[in-house]
N, C-alpha and C positions, 0 to 999 in steps of 0.2 A: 960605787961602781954597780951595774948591771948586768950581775949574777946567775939571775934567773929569768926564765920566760914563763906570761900566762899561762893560765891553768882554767881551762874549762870543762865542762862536761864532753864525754864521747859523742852523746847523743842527744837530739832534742826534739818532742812529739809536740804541738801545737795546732788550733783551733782557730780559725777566723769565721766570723758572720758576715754572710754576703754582703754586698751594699755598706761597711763597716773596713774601719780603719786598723783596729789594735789585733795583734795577736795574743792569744792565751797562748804559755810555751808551758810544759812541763819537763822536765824542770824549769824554774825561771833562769831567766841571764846573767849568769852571775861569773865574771870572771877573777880570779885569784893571783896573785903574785906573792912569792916569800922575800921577796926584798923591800916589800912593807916591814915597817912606815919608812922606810926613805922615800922622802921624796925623787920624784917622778921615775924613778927605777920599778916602783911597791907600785906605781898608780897605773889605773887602765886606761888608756887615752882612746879606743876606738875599736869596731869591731866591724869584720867585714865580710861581705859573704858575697861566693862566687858559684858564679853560675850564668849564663846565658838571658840578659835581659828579663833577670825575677824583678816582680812588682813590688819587693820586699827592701827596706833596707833596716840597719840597728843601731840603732843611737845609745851613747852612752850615759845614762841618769848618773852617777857618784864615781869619779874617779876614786876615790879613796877606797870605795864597797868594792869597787867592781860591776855595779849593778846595769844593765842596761835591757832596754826594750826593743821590741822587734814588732814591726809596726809597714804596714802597707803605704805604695806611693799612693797607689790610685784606685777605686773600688774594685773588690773581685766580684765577677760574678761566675758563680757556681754550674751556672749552665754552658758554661765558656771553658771551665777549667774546676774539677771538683776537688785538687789534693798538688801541693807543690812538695819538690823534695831538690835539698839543694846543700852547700857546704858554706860555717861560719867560721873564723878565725881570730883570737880577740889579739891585741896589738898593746902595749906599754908604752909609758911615754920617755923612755928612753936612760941616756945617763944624765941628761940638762934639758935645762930648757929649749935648746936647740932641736930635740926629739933625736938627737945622736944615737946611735947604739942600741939601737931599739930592738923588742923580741918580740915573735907572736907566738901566739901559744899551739897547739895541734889543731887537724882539721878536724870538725866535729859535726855530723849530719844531722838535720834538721829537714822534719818532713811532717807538713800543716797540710791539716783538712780543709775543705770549706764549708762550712755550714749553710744547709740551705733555707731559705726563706719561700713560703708561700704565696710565691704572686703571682702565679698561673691559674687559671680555670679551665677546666675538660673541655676539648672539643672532641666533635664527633670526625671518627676519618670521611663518613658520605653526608651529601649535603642531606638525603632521604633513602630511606630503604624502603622496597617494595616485594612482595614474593604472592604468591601462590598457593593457595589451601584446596582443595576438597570438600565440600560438605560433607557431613555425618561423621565425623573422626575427630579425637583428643588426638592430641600431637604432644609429645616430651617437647619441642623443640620444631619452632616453627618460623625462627629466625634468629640471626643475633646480630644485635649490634655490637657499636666497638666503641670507643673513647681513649682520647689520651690526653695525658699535661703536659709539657713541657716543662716543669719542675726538675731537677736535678736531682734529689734525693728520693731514695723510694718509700719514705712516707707521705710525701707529695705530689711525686709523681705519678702512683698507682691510685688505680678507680677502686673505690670502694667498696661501691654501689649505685646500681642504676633503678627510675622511677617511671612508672605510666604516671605522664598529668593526665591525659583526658581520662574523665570518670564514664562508671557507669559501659565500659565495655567487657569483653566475656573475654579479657586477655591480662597476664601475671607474666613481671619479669623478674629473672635471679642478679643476684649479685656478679655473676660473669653476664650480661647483659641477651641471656638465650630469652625468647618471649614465645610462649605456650598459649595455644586455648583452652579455657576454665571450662567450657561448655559446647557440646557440638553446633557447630555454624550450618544455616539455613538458605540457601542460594536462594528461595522465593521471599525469605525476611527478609535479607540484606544481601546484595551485591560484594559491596564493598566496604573494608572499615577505614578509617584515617585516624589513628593513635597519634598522641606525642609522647619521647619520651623525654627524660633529662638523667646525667649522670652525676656523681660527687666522687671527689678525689679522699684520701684518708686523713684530708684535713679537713674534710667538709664543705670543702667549698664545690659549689653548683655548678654548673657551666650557663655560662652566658647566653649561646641561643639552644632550646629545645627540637630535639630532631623527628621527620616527620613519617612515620612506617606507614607503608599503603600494605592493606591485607584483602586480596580478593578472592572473593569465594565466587568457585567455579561449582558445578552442578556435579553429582558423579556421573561420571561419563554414562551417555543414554543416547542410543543411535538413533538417528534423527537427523530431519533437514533446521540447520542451522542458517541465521540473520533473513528473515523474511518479516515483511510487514503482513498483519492481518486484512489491514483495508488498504485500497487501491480505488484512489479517485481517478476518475473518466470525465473528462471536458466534452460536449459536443464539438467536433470535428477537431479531437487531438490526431485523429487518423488509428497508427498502430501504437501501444503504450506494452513496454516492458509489466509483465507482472513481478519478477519476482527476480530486481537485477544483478544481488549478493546472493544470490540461495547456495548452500554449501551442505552436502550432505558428509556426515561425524557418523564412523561408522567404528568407532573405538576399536580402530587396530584391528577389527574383525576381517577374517580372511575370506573378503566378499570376490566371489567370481564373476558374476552377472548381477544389472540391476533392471527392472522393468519400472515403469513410473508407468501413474493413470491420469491424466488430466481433465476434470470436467466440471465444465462449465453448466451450472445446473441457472437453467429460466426458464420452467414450466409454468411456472407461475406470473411471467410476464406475457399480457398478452395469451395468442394460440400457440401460448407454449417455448416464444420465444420473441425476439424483437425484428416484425417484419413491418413491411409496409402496411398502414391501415385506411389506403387508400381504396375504393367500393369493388368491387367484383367484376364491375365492367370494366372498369379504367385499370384494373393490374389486367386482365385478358387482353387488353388492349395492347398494354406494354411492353407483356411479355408475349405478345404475337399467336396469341391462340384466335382459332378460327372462332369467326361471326355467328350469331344466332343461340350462344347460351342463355338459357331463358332463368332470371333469379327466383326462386319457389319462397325465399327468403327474405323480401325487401326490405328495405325502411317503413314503417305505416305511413302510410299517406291517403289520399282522396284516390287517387285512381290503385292503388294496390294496397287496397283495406283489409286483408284476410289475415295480415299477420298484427294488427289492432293490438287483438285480444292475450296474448304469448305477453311470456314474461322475456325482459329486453334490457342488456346492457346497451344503453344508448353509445358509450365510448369506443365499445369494438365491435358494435355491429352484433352483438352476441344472445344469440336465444336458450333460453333456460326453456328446459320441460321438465315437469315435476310430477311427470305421470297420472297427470289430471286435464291436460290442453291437450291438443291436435286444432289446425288449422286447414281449410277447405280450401284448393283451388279452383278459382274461377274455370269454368269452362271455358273453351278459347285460348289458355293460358299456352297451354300445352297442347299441342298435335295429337291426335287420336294413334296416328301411327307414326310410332318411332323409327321406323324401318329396322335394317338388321344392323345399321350403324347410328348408335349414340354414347354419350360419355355421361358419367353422373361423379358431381365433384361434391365436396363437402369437407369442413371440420368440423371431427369428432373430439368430445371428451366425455369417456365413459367408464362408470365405475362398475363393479361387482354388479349381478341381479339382486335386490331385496328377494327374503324365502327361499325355503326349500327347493324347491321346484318352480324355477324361474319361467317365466311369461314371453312368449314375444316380445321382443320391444321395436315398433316399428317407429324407422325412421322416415321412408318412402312408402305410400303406398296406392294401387291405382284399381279399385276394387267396383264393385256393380253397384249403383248407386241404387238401387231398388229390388225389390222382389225374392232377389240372390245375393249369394255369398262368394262368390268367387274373384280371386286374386287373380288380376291380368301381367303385373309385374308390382315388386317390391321389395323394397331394402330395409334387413331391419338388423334385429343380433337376440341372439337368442346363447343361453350358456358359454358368453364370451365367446359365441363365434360370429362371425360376419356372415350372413348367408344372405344372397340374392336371389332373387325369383320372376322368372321369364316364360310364361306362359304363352305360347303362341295360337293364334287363330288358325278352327278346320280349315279353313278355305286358303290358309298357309302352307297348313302340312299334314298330312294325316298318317304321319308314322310316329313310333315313338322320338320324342327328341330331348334332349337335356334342359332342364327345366330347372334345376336349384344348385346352384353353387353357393359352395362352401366354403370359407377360410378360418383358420384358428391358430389367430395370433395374442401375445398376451398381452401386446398393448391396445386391445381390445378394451380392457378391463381396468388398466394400471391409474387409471384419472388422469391422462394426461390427455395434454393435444396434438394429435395427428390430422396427417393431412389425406384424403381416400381420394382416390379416384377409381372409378367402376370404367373400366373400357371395353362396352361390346360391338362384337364383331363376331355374328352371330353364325355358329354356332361357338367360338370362342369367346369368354370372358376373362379376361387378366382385372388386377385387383394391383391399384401402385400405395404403398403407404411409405408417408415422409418421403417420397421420390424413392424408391426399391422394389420393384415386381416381386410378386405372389402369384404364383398359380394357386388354383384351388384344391385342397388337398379330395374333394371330394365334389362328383357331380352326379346328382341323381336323374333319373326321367320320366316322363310323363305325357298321358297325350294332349294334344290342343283340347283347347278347348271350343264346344259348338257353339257356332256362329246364334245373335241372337238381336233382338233390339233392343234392349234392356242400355240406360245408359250409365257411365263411368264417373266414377267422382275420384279425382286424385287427393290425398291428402297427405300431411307431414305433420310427423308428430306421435300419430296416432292412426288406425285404418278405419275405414268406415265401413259398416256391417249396416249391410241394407236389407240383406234379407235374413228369414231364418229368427229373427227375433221379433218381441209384439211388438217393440218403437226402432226404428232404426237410429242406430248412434254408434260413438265412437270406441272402439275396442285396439286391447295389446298397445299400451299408451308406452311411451320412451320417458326414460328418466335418466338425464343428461343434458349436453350444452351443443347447438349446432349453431353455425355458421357456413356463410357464404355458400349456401347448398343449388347447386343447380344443374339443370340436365339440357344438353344439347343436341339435339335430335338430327339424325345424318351424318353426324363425322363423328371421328374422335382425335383425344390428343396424341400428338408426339411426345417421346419422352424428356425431351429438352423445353417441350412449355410445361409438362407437370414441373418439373425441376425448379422453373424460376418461380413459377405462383405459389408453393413451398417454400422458396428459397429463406434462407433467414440475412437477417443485415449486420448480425455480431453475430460473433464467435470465436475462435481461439485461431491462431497465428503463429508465425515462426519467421523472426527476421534474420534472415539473410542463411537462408539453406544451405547454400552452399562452403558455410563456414562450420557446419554439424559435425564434417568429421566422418572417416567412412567409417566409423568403429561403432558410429547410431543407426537406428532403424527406430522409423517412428512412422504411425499410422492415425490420419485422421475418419472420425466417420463421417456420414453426408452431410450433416449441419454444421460440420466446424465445431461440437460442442465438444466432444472426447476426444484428446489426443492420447496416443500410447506410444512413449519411448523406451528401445532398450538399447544398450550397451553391456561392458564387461571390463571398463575402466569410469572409476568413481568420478574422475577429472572431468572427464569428457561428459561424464552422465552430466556435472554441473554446470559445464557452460552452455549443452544444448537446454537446461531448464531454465538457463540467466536470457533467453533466448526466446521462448514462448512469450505471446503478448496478447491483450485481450484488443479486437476490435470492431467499432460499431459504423457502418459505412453511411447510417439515419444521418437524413441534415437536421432532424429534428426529433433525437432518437427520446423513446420513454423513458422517464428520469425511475430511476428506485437502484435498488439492491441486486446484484448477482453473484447467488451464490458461487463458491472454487471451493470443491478436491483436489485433493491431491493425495493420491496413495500407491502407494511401492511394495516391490517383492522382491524381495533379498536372496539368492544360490552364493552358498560358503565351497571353499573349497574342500571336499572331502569331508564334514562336517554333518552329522546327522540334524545336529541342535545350529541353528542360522539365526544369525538379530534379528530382530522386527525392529520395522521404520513403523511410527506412530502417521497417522494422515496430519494432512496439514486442510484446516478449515477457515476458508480466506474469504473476503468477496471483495467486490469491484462497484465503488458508488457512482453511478452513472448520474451527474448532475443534469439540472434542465437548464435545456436552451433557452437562450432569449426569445423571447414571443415577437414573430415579426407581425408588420401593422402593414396591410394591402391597401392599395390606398390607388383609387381609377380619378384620373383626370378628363379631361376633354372638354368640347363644346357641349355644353346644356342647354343650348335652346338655338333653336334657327325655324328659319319659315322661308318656303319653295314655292314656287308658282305650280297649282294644281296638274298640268300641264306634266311635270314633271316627273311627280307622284302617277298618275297614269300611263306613264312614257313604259316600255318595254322591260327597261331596264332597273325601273323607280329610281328612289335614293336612297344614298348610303347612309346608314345612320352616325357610324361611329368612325369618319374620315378620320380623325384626329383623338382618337382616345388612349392612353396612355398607362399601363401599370405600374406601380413601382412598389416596393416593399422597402420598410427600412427596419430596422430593431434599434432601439435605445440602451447605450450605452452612457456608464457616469464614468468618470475620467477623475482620477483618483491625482493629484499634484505633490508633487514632493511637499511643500510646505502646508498640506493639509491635514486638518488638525481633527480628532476624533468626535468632540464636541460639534464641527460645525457643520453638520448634518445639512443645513437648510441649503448651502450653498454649492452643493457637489453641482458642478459642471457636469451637465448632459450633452450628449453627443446623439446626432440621429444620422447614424449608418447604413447607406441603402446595398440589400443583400438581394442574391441572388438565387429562388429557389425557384422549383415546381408549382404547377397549380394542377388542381385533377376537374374542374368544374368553371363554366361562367354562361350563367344563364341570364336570359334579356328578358325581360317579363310586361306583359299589360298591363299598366295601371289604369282600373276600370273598367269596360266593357269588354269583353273578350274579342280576338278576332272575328272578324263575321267572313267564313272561305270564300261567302261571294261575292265581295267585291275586294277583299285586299288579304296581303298575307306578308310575312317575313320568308328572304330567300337567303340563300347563301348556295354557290356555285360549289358543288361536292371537289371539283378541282383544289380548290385551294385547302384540301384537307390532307391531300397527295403528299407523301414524303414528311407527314406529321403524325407523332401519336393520338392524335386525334378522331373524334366522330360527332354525329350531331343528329339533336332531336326535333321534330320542329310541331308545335299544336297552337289550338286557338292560344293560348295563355301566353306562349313564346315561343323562345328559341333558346337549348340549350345546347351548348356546346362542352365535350368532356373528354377522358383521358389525361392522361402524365405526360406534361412539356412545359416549354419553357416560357414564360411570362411573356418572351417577344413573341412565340408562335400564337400564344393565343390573341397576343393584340394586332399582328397582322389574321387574324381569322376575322377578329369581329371588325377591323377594318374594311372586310369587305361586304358585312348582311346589308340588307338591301331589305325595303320598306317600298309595297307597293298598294296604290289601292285607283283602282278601275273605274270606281264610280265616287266622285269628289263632293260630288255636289251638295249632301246634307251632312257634310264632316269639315272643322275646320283646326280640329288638331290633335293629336297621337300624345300620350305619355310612356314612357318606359323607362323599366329599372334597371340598372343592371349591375349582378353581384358575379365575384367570384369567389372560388373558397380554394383551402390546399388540404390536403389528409384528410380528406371528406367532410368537411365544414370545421375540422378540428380550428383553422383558422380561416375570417371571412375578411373580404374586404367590406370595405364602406357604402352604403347604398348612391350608387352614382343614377339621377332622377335625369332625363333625357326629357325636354320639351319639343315636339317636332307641329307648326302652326300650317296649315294651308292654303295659299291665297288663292281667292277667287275673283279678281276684280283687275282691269289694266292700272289701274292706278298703285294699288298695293303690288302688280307685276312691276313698275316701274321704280317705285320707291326702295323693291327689294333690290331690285339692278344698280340701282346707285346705292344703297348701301353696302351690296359686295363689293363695288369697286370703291368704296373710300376706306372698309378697313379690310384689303387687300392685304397692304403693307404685314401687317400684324397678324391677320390670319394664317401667312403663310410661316410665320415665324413659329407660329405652336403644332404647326403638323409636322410627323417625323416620319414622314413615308416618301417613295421614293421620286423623284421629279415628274416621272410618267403619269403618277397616278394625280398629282396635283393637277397639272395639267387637265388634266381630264375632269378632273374635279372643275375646274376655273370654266371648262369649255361648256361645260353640263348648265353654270349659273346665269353665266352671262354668257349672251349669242353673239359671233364675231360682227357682225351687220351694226348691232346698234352700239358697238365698243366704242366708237368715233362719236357718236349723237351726247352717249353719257357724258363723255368726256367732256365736249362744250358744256353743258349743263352745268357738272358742275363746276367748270371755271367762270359760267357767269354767275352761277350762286354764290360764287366765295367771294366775286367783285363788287356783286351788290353788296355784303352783309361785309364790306370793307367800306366803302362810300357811306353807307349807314352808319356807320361807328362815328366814320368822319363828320357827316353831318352831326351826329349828338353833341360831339366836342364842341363843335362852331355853336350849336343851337344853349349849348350849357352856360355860355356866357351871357345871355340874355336875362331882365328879370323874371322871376320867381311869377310876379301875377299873369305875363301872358305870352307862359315857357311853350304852355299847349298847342295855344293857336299859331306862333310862330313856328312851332315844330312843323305843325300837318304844312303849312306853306312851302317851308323848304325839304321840304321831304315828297313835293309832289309829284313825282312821275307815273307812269303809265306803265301798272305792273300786271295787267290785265295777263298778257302771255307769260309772267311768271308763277312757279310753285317755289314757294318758299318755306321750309321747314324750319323751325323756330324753340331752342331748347329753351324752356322758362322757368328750368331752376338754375338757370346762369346768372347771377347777378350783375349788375353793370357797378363800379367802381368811381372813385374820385377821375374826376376830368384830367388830372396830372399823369397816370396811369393809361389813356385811351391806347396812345399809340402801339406799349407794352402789349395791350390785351388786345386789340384787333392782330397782332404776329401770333400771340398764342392760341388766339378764336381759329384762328387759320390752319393753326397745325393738329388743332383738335379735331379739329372738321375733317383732315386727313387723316386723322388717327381713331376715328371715331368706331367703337367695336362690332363684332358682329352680333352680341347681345341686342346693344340700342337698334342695328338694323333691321331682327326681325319681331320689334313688338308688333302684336295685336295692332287693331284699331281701336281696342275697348280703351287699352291700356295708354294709349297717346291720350285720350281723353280724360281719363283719372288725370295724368302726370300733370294736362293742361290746365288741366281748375285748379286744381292743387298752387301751381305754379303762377297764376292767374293770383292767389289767395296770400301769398309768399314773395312778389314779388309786386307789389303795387307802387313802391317808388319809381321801380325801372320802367315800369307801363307808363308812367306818365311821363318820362323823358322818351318811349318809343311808343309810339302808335301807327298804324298804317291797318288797311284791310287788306285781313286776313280769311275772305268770306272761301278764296278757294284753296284753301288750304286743306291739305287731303289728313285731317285729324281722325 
């Protein structure tokens, strides 16, 4: 019978390995019965444990023991579930074999750990971490990273320790993953550092990928304009360019009230001081609308105005160095004896300190007795950096005391820079304009005339001339400094709107779009554009009106180099004795060079006019059909163009459109002789143009600032006459132009102009202008009127109708002729000759027949071909071939006579009247 029931433990503590099947139990599984050994009452048949779908179940090893195991369905894993607790109950097998009657023993708790297994590696919680430093400071802690496993147990699960891989930085990290700097960081060494680190769990195991810390060092804070470029490239004709379009002024939290900025544009050094036009002195007065009759004391050296020879001379800008050892003498004549009590005296200065103690005259102008005496009639010089002018008038002007020396004392007198003067008298008043701004003179003293005498005047520049009072007369009170464009115009003076422009500069500083500055700015430019001065009282606003300022050069062909930029600020704090300093900012602006354009004159080169014509009222036009055109070469850069193949860049030639300031027509060879012929040009057509004009035996020049077309309709109209024909039978001329005073020239265009004298050569010319009519009018680009008049001027309406036959019977002959050679070509070879002259005989007595004999005649299968193309040639024929010479028909005909001996013997006929 079945007495008793199992007997187990109360309690049961147990052990599983993740990924693992067995339980460790402590105690083991041992269940008991006292109605052992009978059978199956003593024996343990099964053991059961309840609970909610546990992983677990216990199976019975020895019914007889009691022994049994306790043992997992399906793997635990520990990150799932790290400890089970649940109840076991063991069961007997009963009173028989039918398991009848059966007992279980108590319920006894059972509560298993998991044990965990290492198969996680550390990762980081961010993909990178980045922070922020300061230079000059050790920091405890300058960032931390972080790491985790997913392990389940906290041997596994916890980081142990974290590593710097990259070597050789000035950075330590701890075992909680804080990362410190070893040594103070350098914002000018390094920017930026890029660390890796890696961490390990307290099994050692590494993590998989290493994390990546950005550490950037910032500067300590220093108030200043921050993100500006130092250089600032300038294209020819970019227009207006941003200088400086991020600029942000870091005022580190300082309690700034107001900001003033200085902006300047520093080019004393380019140029007279900045970048203007360096177009000659006559042609800007021209441009800029200053009255006529300035006379230049300063010229280019040349044959007719040789006195500035000997001066020392920047050829590029026109620029005279005096070294306190030169003065230059003007001709007599140059200059009017009497200035009256209106003239203007203009000039660039650049002038330094006086060498010594006690400084000397230094005369720039001066108009002194050229013999006997010493006396100074008027003159301009600088003495102790001051400008002082002297006006000495004639007794028989005035015989009271009158004011005779003005004075000015300015410091840019002295500074070495270049300015621009102008002396404007209007006598008894002298004003004094520099860089376009009146001066009065701070001082005017007096003095009486001086007595009339006969003694005469020598002007000089440079230096004064002492003619009398010494044993030699020579040059005294010498300048030492740089002039330019210096000249005096006698009877008028300027307004202040043409000083302004003959001054004017062509860069300088900018401001786009004013009206988005903000009313909180105030900003001032001076006269050149070169300093601007902004202020406000909000930092914001100070920054966008300086994103704002722009550098610009309005040159089509501006001087390439360097310009220098300031920039400097003054800072009011609020309430604040001690205020930040803004550091300046030292920028420039690289004004690249233009492409060089290529002037390039086309037209007819050579013609020949019936005498008649050349003597006629009106003469002839030289240049009906001449043509300017500029292009600049451009290479054209292709996407699949490769560095190496230099050879093959595609050039481009661009035709541009600028200014010219000069175009002069010149004699080649004998000068004009005024009595019998001359170059004219009608002053009309100069009307409504910046233009004027020179005219002498050598030529005709034509000058001033305009436009490529004005000057080709000008020189469309000079006009070529000569009165007496008879021992001349033909004219050569050059003709050039130039832009920026010869800075760029064009091409020598050589003008052939022939003379006929004879009816025959009159007639020959008349049918050569009506056969290449067609073509000549194709290349002139003027207006229908003036062709006309052209067409009526060469050929007379009377004999229009006579040529016309003419040449339709010339072109029928020399078709029937062709015809016959064909017919005569089939003939033999021995007697080609004498059948020729037979059928070729007619009665050509009343004809002129003109005959090209570098035509070659061709295979007989080809006649028909070449008698249509002979024909159109003959219509097409140029106005070159029309007006050769007679010399040169005769070359061409021997020549062609020499070159063409097979075609002679298939064409023969007399040619005794043939006008060669």
């Amino acid at each position: 019978m079945n007495k008793h029931k199992p007997w187990i433990e109360t309690s049961y503590h147990g052990v599983i390995t993740e990924n693992n099947d067995t339980v460790i139990l402590d105690p083991p599984l041992v269940a008991l019965d006292k109605d052992a050994p009978v059978p199956f009452a003593g024996e343990i048949c099964a053991f059961k444990i309840h609970g909610q779908e546990m992983p677990f179940e216990a199976v019975v090893l020895n019914k007889t023991s009691g022994e049994g195991r306790l043992r997992a369905k399906s793997p635990i894993d520990c990150e799932l579930q790290k400890e089970y607790t649940f109840i076991i109950q063991a069961y007997d097998c009963g009173a028989g074999p039918s398991g009848t009657n059966w007992k279980k023993s108590h319920k006894a708790m059972v509560h298993i750990q998991v044990k965990d297994v290492n198969e996680f590696t550390p990762t980081f919680k961010e993909t990178s971490y980045k922070t922020t430093v300061t230079e000059g400071k050790i920091y405890d802690s300058i960032l931390q990273v972080e790491a985790m496993d997913e392990d389940c147990s906290p041997q596994y699960s916890q980081i142990c320790n974290y590593e710097i891989v990259t070597v050789d930085v000035p950075f330590a990290i701890d075992r909680n993953g804080n990362i410190r700097n070893t040594e103070n960081l350098s914002y000018d060494k390094q920017h930026q550092y890029e660390i890796m680190v890696t961490a390990f769990d307290c099994g050692q195991k590494r993590a998989t990928e290493d994390v990546l810390v950005r550490v950037d060092v910032k500067p300590v804070c220093k108030p200043g304009w921050q993100d500006w470029n130092k250089r600032i490239e300038y294209k020819p004709g970019s227009g207006s360019i941003p200088l400086f379009p991020s600029i942000h002024l870091e005022t580190c939290d300082g309690p700034v009230s107001s900001i003033q900025t200085t902006l300047e544009l520093q080019t004393n050094y380019i140029g007279k001081g900045c970048d203007r036009e360096t177009y000659s002195e006559k042609s800007l007065q021209k441009l800029c609308g200053a009255s006529s009759g300035a006379i230049d004391l300063l010229p280019t050296p040349s044959a007719a105005t040789n006195w500035t020879t000997g001066l020392l001379i920047d050829n590029n800008d026109m620029i005279f160095k005096f070294d306190g050892k030169q003065g230059a003498k003007i001709p007599d004549g140059i200059v009017p004896k009497n200035l009256t009590d209106q003239f203007t005296i203009t000039m660039w200065m650049k002038h330094g300190p006086s060498p010594g103690l006690r400084a000397e005259k230094e005369t720039i102008l001066c108009n002194s007795d050229k013999t006997e005496m010493n006396r100074h009639h008027y003159a301009l010089y600088v003495h102790n950096c001051r400008l002082v002018f002297l006006l000495r008038k004639d007794f028989d002007q005035a015989d009271t005391f009158r004011p005779a020396e003005f004075h000015w004392k300015l410091d840019q007198i002295c500074d070495k820079e270049w300015h621009y003067y102008v002396v404007n008298v209007e006598f008894p008043v002298v004003t004094l304009y520099m860089d376009g701004t009146t001066y009065e003179p701070y001082l005017v003293t007096n003095d009486w005339p001086i007595h009339p005498s006969h003694i005469a005047m020598q002007l000089t520049v440079g230096a004064c001339w002492q003619g009398g009072e010494v044993a030699k007369p020579r040059f005294a009170q010498y300048f030492h400094g740089s002039l330019a464009s210096l000249t005096i115009r006698p009877g008028k003076i300027e307004s202040q709107k043409v000083i302004s422009c003959l001054q004017a500069c062509k860069e300088g500083l900018d401001i786009n779009s004013l009206e988005s500055l903000g009313q909180g700015i105030k900003y001032h430019f001076n006269p050149s554009q070169s300093v601007l001065v902004m202020e406000g009282d909000d930092t914001e606003n100070i920054n966008q009106a300086l994103q704002k300022v722009s550098y610009i050069n309005s040159r089509q062909f501006p001087t390439a180099g360097v310009r220098r930029l300031k920039v400097s600020s003054k800072v009011q704090c609020f309430g604040e004795d001690v205020c930040i300093s803004i550091p300046d900012i030292d920028a420039y602006v690289m004004v690249f060079q233009a492409n060089e354009p290529k002037i390039t004159i086309s037209g007819m080169d050579h013609f020949a006019r019936p005498a008649t014509q050349f003597e006629s009222e009106r003469g002839v036009i030289l240049l009906p059909d001449i043509r300017i055109v500029s292009t600049v070469t451009k290479v054209e850069h292709p996407v699949d163009f490769k560095e190496n193949d230099r050879v093959h860049k595609p050039i481009v030639l661009e035709e541009m459109l600028h200014n010219l300031d000069f175009c002069d027509i010149l004699v080649i060879g004998v000068e004009l002789d005024t009595r019998q012929e001359c170059l004219e040009l009608d002053h009309k057509e100069l009307q409504g143009k910046h233009l004027d004009a020179t005219n002498s035996t050598a030529g005709y020049s034509i000058y001033g600032v305009d436009t490529m077309r004005n000057y080709e309709q000008v020189l469309q109209q000079v006009r070529y006459r000569n009165w007496h024909t008879s021992n001349i039978f033909d004219r050569k001329f050059r003709i050039k132009c130039s832009e920026l005073n010869g800075r760029y020239t064009s091409n020598d265009f050589n003008l052939e102009v022939n003379i006929l004298h004879n009816s025959n050569s009159n007639f020959m010319e008349h049918v050569n202008q009506m056969v290449i009519q067609p073509q000549f009018l194709q290349s002139i680009h003027q207006p229908e009127e003036s062709i006309n008049s052209i067409q009526g001027s060469v050929v007379p309406s009377v004999a229009t109708m006579v040529i016309i036959i003419c040449v339709s019977i010339l072109v029928f002959i020399i078709a029937l002729g062709i015809y016959r050679i064909r017919t005569s070509h089939h003939h033999s070879s021995t007697d080609t000759e004498g059948s020729k002259e037979n059928e070729m005989d007619w009665d050509d007595s009343a004809l002129t027949i003109t005959v090209n004999p570098m035509e070659k005649y061709e295979t007989p299968r080809h006649v028909e071909e070449e008698s249509e193309e002979e024909i159109e040639e003959e219509e097409d024929t140029t106005s070159d071939e029309s007006g050769e010479s007679e010399e040169e028909e005769e070359e061409i005909g021997n020549e062609g006579d020499k070159q063409n001996a097979t075609r002679q013997e298939h064409l023969e006929w007399d040619d005794s009247t043939l006008p060669y």
